[in-house]
C-alpha positions as CSV (number, residue, x, y, z in Angstrom):
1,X,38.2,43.5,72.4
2,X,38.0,43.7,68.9
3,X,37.2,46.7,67.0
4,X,34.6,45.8,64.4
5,X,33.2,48.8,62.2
6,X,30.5,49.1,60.1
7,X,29.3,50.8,57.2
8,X,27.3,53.2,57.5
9,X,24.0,52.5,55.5
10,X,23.5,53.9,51.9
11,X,22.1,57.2,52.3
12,X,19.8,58.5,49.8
13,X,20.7,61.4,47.9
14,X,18.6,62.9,45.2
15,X,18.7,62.5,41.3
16,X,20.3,66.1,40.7
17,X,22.6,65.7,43.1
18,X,23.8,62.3,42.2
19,X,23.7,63.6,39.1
20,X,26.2,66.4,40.2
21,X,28.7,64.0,42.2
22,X,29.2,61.8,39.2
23,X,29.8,65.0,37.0
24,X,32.3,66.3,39.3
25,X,34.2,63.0,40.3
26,X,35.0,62.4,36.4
27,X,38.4,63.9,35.8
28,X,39.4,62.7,32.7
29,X,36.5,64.5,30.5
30,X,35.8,68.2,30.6
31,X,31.9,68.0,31.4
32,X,30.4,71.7,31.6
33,X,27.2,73.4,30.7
34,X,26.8,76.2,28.1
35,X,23.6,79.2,27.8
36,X,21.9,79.0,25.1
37,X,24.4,82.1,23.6
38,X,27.4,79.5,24.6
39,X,28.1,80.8,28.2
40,X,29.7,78.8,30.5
41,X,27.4,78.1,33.7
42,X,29.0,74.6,35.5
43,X,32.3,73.1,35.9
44,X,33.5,70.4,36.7
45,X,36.7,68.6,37.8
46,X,37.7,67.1,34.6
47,X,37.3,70.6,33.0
48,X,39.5,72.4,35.8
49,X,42.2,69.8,35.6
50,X,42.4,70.2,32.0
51,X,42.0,73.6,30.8
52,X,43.6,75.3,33.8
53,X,40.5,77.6,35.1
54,X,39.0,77.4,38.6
55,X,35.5,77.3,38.5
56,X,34.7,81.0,39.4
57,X,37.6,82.1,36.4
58,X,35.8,80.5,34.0
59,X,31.9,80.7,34.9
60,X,30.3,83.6,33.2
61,X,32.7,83.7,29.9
62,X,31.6,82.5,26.7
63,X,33.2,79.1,25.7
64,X,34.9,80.5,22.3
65,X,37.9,81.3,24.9
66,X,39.1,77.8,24.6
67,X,39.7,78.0,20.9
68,X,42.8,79.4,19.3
69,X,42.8,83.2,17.4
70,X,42.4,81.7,14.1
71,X,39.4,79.5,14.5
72,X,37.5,82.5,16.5
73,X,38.2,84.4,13.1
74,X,36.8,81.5,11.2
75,X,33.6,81.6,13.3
76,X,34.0,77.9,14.3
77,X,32.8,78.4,18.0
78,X,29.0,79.5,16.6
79,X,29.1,76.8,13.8
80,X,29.6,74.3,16.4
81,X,26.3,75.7,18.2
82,X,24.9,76.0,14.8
83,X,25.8,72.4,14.2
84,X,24.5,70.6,17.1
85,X,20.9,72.8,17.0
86,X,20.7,71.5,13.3
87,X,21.9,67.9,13.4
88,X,21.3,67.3,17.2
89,X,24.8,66.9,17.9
90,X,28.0,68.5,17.2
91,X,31.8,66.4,17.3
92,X,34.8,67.7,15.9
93,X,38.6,67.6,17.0
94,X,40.6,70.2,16.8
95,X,43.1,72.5,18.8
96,X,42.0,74.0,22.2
97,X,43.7,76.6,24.9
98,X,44.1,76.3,27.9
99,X,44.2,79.6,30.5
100,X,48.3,80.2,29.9
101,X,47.7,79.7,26.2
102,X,49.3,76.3,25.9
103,X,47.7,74.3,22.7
104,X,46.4,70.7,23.4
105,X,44.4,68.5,20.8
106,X,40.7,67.6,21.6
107,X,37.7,65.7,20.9
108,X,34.7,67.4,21.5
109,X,31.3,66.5,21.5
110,X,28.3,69.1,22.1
111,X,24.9,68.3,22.4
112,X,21.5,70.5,22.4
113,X,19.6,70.4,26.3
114,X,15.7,70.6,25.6
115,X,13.1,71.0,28.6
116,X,9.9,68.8,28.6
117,X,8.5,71.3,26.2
118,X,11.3,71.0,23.3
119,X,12.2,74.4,24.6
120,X,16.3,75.0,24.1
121,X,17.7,75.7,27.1
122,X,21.1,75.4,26.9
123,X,24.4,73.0,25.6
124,X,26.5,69.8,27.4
125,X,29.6,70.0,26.1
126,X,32.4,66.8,26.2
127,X,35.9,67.4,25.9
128,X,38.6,65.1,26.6
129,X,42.8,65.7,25.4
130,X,43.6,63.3,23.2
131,X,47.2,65.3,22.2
132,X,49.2,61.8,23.4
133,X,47.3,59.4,21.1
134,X,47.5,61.9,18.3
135,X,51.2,62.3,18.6
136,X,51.5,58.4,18.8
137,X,48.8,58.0,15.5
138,X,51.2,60.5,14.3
139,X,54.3,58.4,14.5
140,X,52.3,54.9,13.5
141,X,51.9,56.9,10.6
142,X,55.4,58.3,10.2
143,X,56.6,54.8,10.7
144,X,54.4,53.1,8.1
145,X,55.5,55.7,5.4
146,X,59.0,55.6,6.2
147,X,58.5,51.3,5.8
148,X,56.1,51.9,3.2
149,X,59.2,53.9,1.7
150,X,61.6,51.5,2.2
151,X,60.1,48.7,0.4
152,X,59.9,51.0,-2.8
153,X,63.5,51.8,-2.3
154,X,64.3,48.2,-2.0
155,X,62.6,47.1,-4.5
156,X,64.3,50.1,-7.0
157,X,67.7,48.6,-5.2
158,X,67.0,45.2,-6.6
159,X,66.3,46.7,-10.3
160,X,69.9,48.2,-10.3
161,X,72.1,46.0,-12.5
162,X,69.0,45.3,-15.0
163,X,68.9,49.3,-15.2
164,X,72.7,49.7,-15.5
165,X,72.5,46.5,-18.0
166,X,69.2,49.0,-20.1
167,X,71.7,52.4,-19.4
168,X,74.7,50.3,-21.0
169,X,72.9,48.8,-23.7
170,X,71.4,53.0,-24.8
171,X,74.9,54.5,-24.3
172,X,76.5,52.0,-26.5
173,X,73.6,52.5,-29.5
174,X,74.3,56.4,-28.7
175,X,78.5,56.1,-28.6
176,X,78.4,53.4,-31.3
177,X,76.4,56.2,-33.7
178,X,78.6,58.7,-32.6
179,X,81.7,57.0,-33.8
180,X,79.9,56.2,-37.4
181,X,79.1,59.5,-37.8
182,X,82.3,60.8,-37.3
183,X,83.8,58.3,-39.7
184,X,81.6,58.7,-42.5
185,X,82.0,62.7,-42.2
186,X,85.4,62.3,-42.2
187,X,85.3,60.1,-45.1
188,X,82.9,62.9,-47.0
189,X,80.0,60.9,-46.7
190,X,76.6,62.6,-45.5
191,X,74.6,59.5,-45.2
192,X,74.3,60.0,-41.5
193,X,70.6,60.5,-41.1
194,X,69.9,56.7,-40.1
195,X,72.5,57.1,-37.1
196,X,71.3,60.4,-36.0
197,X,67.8,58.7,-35.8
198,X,69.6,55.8,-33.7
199,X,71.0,58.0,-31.5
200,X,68.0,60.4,-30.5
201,X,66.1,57.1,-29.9
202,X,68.1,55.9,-27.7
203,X,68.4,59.0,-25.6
204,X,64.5,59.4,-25.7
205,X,64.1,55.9,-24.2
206,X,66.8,56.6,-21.7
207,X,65.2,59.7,-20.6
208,X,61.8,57.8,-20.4
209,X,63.6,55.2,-18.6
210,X,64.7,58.2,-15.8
211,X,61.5,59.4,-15.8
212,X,59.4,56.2,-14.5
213,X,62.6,55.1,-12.1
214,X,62.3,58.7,-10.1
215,X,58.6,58.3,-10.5
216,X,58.8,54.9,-9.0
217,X,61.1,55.9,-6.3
218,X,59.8,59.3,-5.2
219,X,57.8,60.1,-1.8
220,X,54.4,61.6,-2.5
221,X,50.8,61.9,-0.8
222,X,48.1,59.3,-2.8
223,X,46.2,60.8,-5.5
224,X,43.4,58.9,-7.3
225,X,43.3,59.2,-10.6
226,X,41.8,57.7,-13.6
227,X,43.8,55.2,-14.8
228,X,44.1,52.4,-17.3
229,X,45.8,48.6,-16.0
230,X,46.6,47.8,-19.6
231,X,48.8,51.1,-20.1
232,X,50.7,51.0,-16.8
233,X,52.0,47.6,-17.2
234,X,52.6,48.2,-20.8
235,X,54.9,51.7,-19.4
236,X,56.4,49.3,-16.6
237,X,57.3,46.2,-18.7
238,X,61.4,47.2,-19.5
239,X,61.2,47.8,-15.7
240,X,59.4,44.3,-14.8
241,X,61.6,42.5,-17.2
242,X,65.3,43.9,-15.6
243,X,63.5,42.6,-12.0
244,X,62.9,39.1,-12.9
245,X,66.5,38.3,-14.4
246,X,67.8,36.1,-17.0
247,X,66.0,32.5,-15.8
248,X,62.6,33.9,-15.3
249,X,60.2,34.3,-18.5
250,X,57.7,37.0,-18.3
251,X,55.1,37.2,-20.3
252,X,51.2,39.7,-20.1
253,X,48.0,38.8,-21.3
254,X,45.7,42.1,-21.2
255,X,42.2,41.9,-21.6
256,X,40.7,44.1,-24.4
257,X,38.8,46.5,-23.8
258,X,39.4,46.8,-20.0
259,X,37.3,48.8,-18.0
260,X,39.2,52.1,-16.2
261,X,39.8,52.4,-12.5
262,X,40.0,55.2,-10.1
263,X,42.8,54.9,-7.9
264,X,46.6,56.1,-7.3
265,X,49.2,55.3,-10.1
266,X,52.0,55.2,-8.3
267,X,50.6,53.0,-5.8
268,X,49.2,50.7,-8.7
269,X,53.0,50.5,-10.4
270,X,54.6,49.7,-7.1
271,X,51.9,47.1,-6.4
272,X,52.9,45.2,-9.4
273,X,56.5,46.1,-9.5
274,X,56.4,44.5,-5.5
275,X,54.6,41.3,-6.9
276,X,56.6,40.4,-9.8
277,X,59.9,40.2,-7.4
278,X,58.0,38.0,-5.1
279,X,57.0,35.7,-8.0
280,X,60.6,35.6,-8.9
281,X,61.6,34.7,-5.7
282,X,59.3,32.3,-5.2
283,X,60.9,30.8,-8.4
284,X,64.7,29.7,-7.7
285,X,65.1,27.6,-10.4
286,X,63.5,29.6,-13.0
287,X,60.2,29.6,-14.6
288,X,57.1,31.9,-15.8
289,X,55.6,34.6,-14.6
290,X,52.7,36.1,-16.2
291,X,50.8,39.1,-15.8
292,X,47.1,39.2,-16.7
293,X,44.1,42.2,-16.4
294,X,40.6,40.9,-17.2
295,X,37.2,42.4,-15.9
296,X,34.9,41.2,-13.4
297,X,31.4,42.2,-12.7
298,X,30.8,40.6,-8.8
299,X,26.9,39.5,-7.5
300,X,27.0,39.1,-3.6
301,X,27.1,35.6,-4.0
302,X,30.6,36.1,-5.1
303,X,32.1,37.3,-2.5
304,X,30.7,35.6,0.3
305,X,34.6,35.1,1.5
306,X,35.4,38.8,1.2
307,X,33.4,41.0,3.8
308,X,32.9,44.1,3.2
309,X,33.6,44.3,-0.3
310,X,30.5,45.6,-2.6
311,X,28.9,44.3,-5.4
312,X,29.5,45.8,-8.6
313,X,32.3,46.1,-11.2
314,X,36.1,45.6,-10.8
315,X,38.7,45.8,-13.6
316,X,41.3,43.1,-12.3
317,X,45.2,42.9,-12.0
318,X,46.6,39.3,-11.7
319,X,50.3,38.4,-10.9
320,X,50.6,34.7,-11.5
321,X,53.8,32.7,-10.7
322,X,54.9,29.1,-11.6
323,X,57.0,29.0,-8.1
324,X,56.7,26.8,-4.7
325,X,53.4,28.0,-3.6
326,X,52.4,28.5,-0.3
327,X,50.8,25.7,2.2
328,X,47.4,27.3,3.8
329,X,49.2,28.1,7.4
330,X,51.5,30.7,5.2
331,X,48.5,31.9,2.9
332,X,46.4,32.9,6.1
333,X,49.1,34.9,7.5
334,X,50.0,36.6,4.5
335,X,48.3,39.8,4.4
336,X,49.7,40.3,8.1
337,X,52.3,43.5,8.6
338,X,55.5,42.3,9.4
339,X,55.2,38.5,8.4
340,X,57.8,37.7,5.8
341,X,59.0,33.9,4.4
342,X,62.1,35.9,3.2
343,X,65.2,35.2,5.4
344,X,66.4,38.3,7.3
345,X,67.6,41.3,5.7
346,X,65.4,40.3,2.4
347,X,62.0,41.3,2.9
348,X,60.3,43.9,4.8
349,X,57.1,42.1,5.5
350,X,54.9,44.9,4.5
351,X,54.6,44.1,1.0
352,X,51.2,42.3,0.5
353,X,49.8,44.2,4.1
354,X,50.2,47.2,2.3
355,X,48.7,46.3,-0.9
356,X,45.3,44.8,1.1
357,X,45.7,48.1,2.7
358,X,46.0,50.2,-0.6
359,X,43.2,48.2,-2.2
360,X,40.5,48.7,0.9
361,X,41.3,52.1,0.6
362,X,40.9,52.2,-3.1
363,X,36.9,50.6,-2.8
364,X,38.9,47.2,-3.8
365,X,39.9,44.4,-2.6
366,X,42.9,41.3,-2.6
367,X,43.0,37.9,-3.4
368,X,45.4,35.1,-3.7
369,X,45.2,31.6,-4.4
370,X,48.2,29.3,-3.5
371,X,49.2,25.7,-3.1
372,X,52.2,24.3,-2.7
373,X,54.2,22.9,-6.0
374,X,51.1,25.0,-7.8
375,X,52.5,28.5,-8.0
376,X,50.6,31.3,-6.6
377,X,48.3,34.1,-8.0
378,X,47.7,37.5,-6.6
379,X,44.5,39.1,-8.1
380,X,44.4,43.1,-7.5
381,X,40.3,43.7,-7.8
382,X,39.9,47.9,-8.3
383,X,36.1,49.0,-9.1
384,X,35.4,50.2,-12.4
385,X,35.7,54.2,-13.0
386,X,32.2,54.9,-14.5
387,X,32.6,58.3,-15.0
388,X,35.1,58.0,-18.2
389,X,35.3,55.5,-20.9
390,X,38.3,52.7,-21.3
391,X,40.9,53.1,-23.5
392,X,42.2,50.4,-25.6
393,X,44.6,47.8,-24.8
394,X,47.8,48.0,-25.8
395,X,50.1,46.2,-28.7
396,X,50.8,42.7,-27.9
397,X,54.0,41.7,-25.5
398,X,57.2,42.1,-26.4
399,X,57.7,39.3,-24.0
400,X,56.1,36.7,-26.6
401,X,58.8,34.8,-28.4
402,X,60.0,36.4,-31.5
403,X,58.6,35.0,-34.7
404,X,61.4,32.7,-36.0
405,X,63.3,34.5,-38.7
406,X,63.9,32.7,-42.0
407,X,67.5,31.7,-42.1
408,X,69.6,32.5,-44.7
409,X,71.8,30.1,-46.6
410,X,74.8,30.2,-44.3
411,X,78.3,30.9,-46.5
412,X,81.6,32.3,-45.9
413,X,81.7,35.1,-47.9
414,X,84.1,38.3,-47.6
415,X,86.5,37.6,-44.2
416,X,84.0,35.2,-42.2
417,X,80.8,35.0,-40.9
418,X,79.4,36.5,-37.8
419,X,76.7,35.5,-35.9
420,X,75.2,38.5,-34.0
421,X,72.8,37.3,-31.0
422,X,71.0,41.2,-29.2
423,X,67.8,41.7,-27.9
424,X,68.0,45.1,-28.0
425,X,67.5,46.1,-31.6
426,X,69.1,49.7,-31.7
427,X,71.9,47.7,-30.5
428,X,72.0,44.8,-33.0
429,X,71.6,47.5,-35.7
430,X,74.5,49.0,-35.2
431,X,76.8,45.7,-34.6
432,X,75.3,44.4,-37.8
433,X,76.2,47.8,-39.4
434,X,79.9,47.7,-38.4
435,X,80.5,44.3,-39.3
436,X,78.7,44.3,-42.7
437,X,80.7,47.8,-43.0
438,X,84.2,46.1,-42.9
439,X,82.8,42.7,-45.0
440,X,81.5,39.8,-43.2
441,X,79.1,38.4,-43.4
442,X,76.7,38.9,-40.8
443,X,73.7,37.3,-39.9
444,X,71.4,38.3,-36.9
445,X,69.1,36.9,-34.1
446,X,67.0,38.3,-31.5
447,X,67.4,36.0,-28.9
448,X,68.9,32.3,-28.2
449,X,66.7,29.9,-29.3
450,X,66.9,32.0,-32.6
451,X,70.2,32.0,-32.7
452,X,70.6,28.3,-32.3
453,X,67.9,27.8,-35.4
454,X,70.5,29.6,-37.0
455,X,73.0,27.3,-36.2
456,X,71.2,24.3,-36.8
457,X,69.7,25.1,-40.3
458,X,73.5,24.1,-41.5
459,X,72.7,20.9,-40.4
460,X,75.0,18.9,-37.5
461,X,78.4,19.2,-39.2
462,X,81.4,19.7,-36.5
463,X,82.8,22.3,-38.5
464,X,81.2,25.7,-37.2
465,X,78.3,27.0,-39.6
466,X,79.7,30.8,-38.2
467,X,83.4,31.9,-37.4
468,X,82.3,33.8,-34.5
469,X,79.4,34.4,-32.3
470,X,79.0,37.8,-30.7
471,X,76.0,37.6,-28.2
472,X,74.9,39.8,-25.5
473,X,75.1,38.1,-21.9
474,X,71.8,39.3,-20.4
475,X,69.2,37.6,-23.0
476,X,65.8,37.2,-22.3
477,X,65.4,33.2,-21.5
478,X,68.5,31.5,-22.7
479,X,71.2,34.0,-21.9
480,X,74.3,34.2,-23.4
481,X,76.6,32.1,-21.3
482,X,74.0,29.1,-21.8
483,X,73.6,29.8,-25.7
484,X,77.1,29.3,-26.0
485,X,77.7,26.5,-24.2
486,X,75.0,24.8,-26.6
487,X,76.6,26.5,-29.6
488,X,80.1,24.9,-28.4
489,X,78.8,21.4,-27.3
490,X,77.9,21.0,-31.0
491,X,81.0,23.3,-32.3
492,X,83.8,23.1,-29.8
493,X,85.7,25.6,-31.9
494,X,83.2,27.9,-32.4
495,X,84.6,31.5,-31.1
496,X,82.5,33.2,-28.9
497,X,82.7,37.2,-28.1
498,X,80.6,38.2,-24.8
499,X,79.2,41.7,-24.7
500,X,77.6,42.6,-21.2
501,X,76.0,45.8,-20.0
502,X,76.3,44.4,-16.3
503,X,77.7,46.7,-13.8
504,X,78.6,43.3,-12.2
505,X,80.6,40.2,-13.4
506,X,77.7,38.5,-15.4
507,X,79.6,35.1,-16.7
508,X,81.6,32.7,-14.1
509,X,84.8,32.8,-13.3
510,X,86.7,29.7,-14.4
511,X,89.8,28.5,-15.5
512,X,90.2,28.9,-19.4
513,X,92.4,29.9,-22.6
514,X,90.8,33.5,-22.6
515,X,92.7,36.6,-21.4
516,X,89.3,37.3,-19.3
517,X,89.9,34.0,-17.6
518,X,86.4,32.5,-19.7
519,X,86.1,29.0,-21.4
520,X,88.4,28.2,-24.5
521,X,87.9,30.9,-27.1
522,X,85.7,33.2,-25.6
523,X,86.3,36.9,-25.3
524,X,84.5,39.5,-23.2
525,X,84.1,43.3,-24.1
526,X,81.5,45.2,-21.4
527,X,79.2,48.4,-23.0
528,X,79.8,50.8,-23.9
529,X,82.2,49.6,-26.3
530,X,83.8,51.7,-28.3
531,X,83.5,51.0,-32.4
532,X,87.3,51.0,-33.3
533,X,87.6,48.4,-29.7
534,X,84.9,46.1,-31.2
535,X,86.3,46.0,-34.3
536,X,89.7,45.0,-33.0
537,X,88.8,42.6,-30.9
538,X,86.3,41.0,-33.8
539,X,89.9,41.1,-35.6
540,X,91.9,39.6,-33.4
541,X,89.2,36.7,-32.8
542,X,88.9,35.7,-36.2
543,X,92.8,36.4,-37.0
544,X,93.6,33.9,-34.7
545,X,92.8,30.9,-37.0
């Protein structure tokens, strides 16, 4: 025959003592009950299980035993009594003991126990470990930095040959004043000051240039600070320029006044430095990317698409790129960690996740607006710093195009003419100075177009306006290589001297006349270049017929 049990009936058991069963069957929480001095008077399960003490060990002691020696010097166990009588409850986490002196991290939450009459009679006090899920907040953390870290460190990778190209350009305005220096001395001449000057310049910017690169690249905890948009991008613009390269035009326009923000510089510069490379390389084929601030004062009604965000006044930084846009599945996923249109190896995916991140934190917020074929635009909102006043704005951009210089009439004077083509004006200085110091006939431009309004003011004859061109490879816009291939498609025997501050081969290899394997009558010298060198191989150029 079948045995068939049944369950006994519920059994009714009295509030207190229900009360006391579901106390004691929680092990997971530490649930006990202090005097009104902070004695321990019940224990339960959860509290044996995690601190170690049997109830009878523990019962009768006063509860500052479970904190550590330093915090019972600070007084912490009666300002957490203090606490909870004042504000009604007391939560803190910290580092409790158990009974063989072992450490654990805890949350811990006591509340005041009041009778019917409001009279205190006691404390309930919470505890649970929560040492695990510290230590794995801890690593989230760890990991995050060490990311966070290693997109600045990219990003400071990727400026590398514009910074070698900036380091090259200083040491050859530093060597090449040097070298003049020690020529005119020898020849008895003291009219050295303006090459003196030249060289402490140069120096000065290359320390500068040191300066914001291990600023850039260093760890360091955030600190807010007052700070105006206007100034850092004026102090990061050589830096911005190098990260864009030769095909990419960058150009700022800078509200005046802006207001001042409160937030962490070095977080701001790596922010833009981060946004300017992904306008780049959302630009293969070249074009414009411009960086704007502007103020905004937001009503509620504008930002009905940004919760959370308040009301109020934001001084804004915009990144704004001419580039392949993003259709909307990309743009909602954007601010996502991880998610990256970069192929492998090229992108981190933490880039704009950390900015939204940085800018909630900041009391600011993110926006971007994108569509395919339309470029994109990345708008950094930071509230307005009330508490100081806003500095001006900053001189124009050097990034505008150079006022066209007047051309002078074009002759052949002394041994021949030189075009020199050098953005970087210590630079051009001293090239100018050298050749006008052996007699030719220079003539100077800043950049290509310039130089080719040079070349064109002769008027199209096939016979070269200039005997040689000497231009520096990594020009803003038009660089070298391309000016001279327009200079020779209109003057095929137009001699053309390369000087590159590259660390890396900056002109393609291909078959030609040259001894540096380049088109027909092109040289190459790489900076530093030594005076005496330069002036040799300007020699040997124009000697050649």
């Amino acid at each position: 025959m079948k045995d068939e049990r049944v369950a006994p009936a519920w059994e009714p058991i009295s509030g207190e003592r229900q009360f006391r069963l579901l106390v004691q069957s929680v092990v997971d929480y530490a649930i006990f009950m202090l005097d009104p001095t902070g004695v321990v008077r019940s224990w339960n399960a959860g509290a044996a299980r995690m601190k170690g003490y049997a109830a009878d060990e523990i019962i009768g002691r006063h509860f500052s035993s479970f904190y550590t020696e330093e915090d019972r010097a600070a007084g912490m166990p009666q300002r957490a009594l203090a606490t909870a009588l004042s504000e009604g409850k007391f939560e803190a986490e910290g580092w409790r003991l158990r009974k063989d002196g072992t450490r654990f991290w805890a949350s811990v939450v006591i509340d005041p126990i009041r009778d019917e009459t409001g009279t205190l009679r006691g404390f309930a006090k919470v505890t649970r470990d929560i040492t695990e899920r510290r230590k794995a907040q801890q690593a989230l953390d760890e990991a995050r930095e060490a990311l966070a870290q290693a997109q600045k460190m990219e990003a400071v990778g990727q400026l590398t040959g514009g910074v070698a190209h900036d380091f090259n350009n200083l040491l050859q305005a530093i060597s090449s004043s040097l070298e003049l220096i020690e020529q005119r001395l020898s020849a008895g001449r003291t009219d050295i000051a303006p090459f003196a000057a030249t060289a402490r310049a140069a120096v000065d910017r290359a320390a500068s240039l040191t300066r914001r690169l291990l600023a850039f690249a260093r760890r360091q905890p955030l600190k807010p600070e007052r700070a105006d948009l206007n100034l850092l991008v004026v102090g990061l613009w050589d830096l911005l320029g190098r990260s864009v390269g030769e095909e990419i035009r960058l150009e700022r326009r800078l509200a005046e006044p802006l207001w001042p923000v409160h937030a962490d510089v070095n977080q701001i510069e790596s922010a833009l430095l981060n946004l300017v490379i992904n306008a780049r390389d959302a630009m293969p084929e070249g074009g414009c990317v411009t960086v704007e601030t502007a103020n905004a004062s937001l009503r509620p009604a504008d930002l009905v698409n940004d919760p959370g965000v308040e009301p109020g006044d934001y001084a804004v930084l915009t990144v704004r790129d001419s580039g392949t846009g993003m259709p909307p599945d990309v743009l909602a996923r954007v601010f996502e960690p991880f998610f990256t249109t970069k192929p492998i190896g090229q992108g981190t995916g933490l880039g704009l996740s950390q900015l939204y991140g940085f800018a909630r934190q900041s009391g600011g917020f993110v926006r971007i607006d994108s569509a395919v074929g339309r470029g994109t635009a990345v708008h950094l909102h930071l509230p307005r710093d009330r508490d100081a006043a806003a500095q001006s704005a900053p001189a124009p951009s050097p990034s505008a195009a150079p006022a066209a210089i007047p051309a002078p009439p074009i002759g052949r004077a002394g041994r021949g003419t030189v075009l020199v083509v050098e953005d970087e004006e210590l630079v051009r200085m001293l090239l100018v100075e050298v050749l006008e110091g052996d007699g030719y006939t220079v003539l100077e431009a800043a950049d290509g177009p310039a130089a080719l309004a040079r070349l064109a003011a002769a008027g199209p004859e096939a016979k070269p306006p200039v005997d040689l061109l000497v231009t520096d490879v990594g020009l803003p816009g038009l660089n070298g290589r391309q000016l001279a291939e327009a200079a020779q498609a209109h003057y095929p025997d137009l001699k053309v001297l390369f000087l590159t501050g590259y660390a890396f081969q900056a002109l393609d290899d291909r078959p030609g006349d040259g001894e540096d394997g380049l088109g027909r009558n092109m040289r190459m010298l790489a900076k530093p270049v030594a005076v005496d060198a330069f002036r040799a191989m300007v020699r040997s150029m124009l000697s050649d017929g």
